[in-house]
C-alpha positions in Angstrom: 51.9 14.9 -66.3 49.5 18.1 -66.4 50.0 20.9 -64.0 47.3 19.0 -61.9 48.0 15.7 -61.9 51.1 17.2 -60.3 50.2 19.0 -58.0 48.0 15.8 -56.5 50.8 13.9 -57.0 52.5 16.2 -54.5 49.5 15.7 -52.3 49.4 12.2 -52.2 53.0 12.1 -51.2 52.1 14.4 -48.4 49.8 12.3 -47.3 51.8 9.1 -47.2 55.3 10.9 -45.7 52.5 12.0 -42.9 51.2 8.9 -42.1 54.8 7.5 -42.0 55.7 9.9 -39.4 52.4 10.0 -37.3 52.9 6.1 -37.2 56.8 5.8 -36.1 56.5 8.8 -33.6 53.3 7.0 -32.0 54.9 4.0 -31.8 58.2 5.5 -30.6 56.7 7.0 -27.7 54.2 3.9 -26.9 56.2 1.0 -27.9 53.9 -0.6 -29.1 53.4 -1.3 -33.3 49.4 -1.5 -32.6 49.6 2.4 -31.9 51.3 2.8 -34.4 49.0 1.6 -36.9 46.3 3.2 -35.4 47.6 6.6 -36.4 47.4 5.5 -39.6 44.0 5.8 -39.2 43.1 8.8 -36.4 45.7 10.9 -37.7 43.6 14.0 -39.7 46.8 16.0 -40.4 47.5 12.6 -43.5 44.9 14.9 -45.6 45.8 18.2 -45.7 47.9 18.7 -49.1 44.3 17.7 -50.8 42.8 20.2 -48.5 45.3 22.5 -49.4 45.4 21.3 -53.1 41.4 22.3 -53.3 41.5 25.5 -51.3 44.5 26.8 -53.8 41.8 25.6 -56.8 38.9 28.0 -55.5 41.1 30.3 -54.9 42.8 30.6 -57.7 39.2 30.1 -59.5 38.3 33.2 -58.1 36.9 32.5 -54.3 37.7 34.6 -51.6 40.4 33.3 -49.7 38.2 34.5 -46.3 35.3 32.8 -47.7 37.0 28.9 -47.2 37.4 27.5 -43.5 39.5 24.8 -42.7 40.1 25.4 -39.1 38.4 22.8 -37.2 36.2 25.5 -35.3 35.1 27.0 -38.7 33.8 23.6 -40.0 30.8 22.9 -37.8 27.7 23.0 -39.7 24.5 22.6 -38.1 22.5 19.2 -38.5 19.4 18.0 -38.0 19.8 14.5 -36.5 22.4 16.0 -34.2 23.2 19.4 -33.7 26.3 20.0 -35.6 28.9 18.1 -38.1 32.6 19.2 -39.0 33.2 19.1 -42.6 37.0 19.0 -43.8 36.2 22.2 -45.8 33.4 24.5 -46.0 32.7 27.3 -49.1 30.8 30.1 -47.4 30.2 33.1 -49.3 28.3 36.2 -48.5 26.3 34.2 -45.5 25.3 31.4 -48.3 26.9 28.0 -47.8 27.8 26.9 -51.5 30.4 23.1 -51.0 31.2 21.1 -48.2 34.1 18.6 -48.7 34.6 15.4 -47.3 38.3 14.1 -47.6 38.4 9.9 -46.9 41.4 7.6 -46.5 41.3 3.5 -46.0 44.2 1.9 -45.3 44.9 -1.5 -44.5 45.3 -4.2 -42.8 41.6 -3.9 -41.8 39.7 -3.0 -44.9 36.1 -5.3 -43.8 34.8 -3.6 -40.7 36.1 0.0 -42.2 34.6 -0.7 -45.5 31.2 -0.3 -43.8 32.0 2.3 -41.2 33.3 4.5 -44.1 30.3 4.3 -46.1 28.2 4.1 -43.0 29.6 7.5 -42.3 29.1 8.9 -45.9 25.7 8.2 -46.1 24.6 9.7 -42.8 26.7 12.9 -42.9 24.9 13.5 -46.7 21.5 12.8 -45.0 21.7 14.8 -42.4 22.8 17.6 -43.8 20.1 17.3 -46.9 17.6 17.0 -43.8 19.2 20.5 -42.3 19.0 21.7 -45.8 15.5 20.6 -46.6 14.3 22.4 -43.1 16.2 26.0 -43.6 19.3 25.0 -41.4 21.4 27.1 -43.9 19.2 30.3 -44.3 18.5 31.2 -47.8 21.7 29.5 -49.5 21.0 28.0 -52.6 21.6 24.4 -52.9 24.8 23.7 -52.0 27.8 21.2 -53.4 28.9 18.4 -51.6 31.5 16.8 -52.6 33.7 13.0 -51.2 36.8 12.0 -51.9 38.5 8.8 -50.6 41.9 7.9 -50.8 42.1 3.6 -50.8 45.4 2.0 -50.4 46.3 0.0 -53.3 46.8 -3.5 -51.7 46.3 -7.6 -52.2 43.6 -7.5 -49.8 41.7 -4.8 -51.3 42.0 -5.3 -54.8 41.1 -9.1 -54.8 37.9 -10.7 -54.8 36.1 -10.8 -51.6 33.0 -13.6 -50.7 29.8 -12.5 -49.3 27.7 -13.8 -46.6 23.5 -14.6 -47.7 22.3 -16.1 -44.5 18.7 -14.7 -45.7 18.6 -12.8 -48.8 20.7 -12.6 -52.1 23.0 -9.6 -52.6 23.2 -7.6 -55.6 24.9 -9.3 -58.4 27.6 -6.8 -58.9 28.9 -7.2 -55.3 29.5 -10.8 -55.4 33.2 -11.2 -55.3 34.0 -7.9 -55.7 37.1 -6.4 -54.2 36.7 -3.4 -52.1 38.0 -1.6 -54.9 35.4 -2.4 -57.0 33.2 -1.7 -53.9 34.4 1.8 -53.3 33.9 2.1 -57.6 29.9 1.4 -57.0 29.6 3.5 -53.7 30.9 6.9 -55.0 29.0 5.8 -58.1 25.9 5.1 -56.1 26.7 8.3 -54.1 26.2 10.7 -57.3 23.6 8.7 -58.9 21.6 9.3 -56.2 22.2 12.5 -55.9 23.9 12.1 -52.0 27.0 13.9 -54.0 27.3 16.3 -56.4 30.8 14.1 -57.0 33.1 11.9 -55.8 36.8 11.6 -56.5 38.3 7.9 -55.8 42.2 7.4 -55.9 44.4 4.1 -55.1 48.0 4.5 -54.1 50.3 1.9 -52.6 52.6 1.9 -49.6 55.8 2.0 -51.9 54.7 4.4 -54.9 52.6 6.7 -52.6 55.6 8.0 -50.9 56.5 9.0 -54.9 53.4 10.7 -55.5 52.2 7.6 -57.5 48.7 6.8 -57.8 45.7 5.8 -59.9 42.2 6.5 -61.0 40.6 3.4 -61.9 36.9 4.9 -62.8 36.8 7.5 -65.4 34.0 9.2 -64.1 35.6 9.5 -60.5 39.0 11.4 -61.5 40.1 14.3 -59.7 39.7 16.7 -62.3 36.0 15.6 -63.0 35.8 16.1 -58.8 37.2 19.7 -59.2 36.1 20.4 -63.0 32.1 19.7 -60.9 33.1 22.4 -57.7 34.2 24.8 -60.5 31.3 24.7 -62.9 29.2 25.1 -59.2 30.9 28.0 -58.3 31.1 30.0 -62.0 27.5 29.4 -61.6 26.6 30.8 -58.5 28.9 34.1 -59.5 27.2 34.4 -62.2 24.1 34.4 -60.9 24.9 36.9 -58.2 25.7 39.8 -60.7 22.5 39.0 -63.3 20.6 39.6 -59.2 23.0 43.0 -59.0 22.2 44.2 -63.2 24.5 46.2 -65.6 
């Protein structure tokens, strides 16, 4: 393994050992297992090591420490279909806003109804804050990055084939039996095509290897290091283009 694939290694096992302990101390204290499995969902703190992984990357590709917010006070950014939206992780330098970050996990057993809230969610946070963009909701920053990864557990029911409903209209052909895998695959895809994302990172990890560190990257296009390899190249751009404004 490369120094990277390491150190997100590490951060997938953080994020796994997490969730394990969110779940049994919810449970513990409720008794009930329902609970439990809900903090396998609500619980934010499951997705700090890539947090942490990506602030140590800028940092160590040359961004002021003071310049990346994480705290959940820092992370509000103002909208335009609503007032404000937290972001996991927000580049701000010198008053510009230059990435926002969106970290995403699915687990199971429900992967139907949170399919479609996930991507739901996606869409509207990348609208609104084009829309703020668009209307000067950021000042004069230069077009910033925006960037989604999503964490999917690596599981039977979301790596088989799933049927589609056409009570009115066909679906696109490439969704017809498609896992939710292969669904998350065309949605980050989608995502950049369409320029909603500058990239998108997409990893699968099972209960059993994820507390290991083991995942996969099942779309070369959507690997980690093309995720950071894209918030690198934005950054080296925009310091670059701050001392050609300052001259020799």
């Amino acid at each position: 393994m490369t120094d990277l694939e390491r150190r997100l290694s590490a951060a997938v096992r953080e994020f796994w050992l997490t969730r394990r302990r969110q779940e049994k101390a919810q449970g513990s204290r409720s008794g009930r297992r329902d609970q439990g499995a809900r903090s396998a969902v609500t619980g934010g703190a499951q997705l700090d090591g890539f947090v942490s992984l990506v602030s140590e990357l800028l940092i160590e590709g040359g961004i002021p420490r003071a310049a990346i917010f994480r705290k959940k006070s820092e992370k509000l950014l103002p909208g335009y279909f609503r007032p404000t939206k937290e972001w996991d992780l927000l580049v701000v330098v010198d008053d510009a806003l230059l990435a926002s970050i969106e970290f995403k996990a699915h687990l199971g057993p429900s992967f139907g109804n949170n399919y479609n809230n996930r991507t739901e969610e996606a869409l509207g946070s990348a609208t609104d804050l084009w829309t703020a963009f668009r209307e000067g909701a950021f000042r004069l920053s230069p077009r910033p990055w925006l960037g989604y990864l999503m964490l999917l557990e690596e599981a039977s029911q979301s790596t088989s084939p799933v049927a589609v409903k056409e009570p009115h209209f066909r679906v696109f052909e490439e969704y017809r039996d498609a896992s939710y895998a292969r669904r998350y695959e065309l949605f980050c895809d989608r995502l950049i095509r369409e320029r909603l994302y500058d990239a998108a990172c997409l990893l699968l990890s099972d209960r059993i290897g994820g507390v290991r560190g083991s995942f996969t990257e099942p779309v070369t296009g959507l690997t980690f290091r093309n995720f950071v390899g894209s918030l690198t190249g934005h950054m080296i751009g925009y310091r670059k283009s701050r001392e050609g404004l300052r001259g020799p």
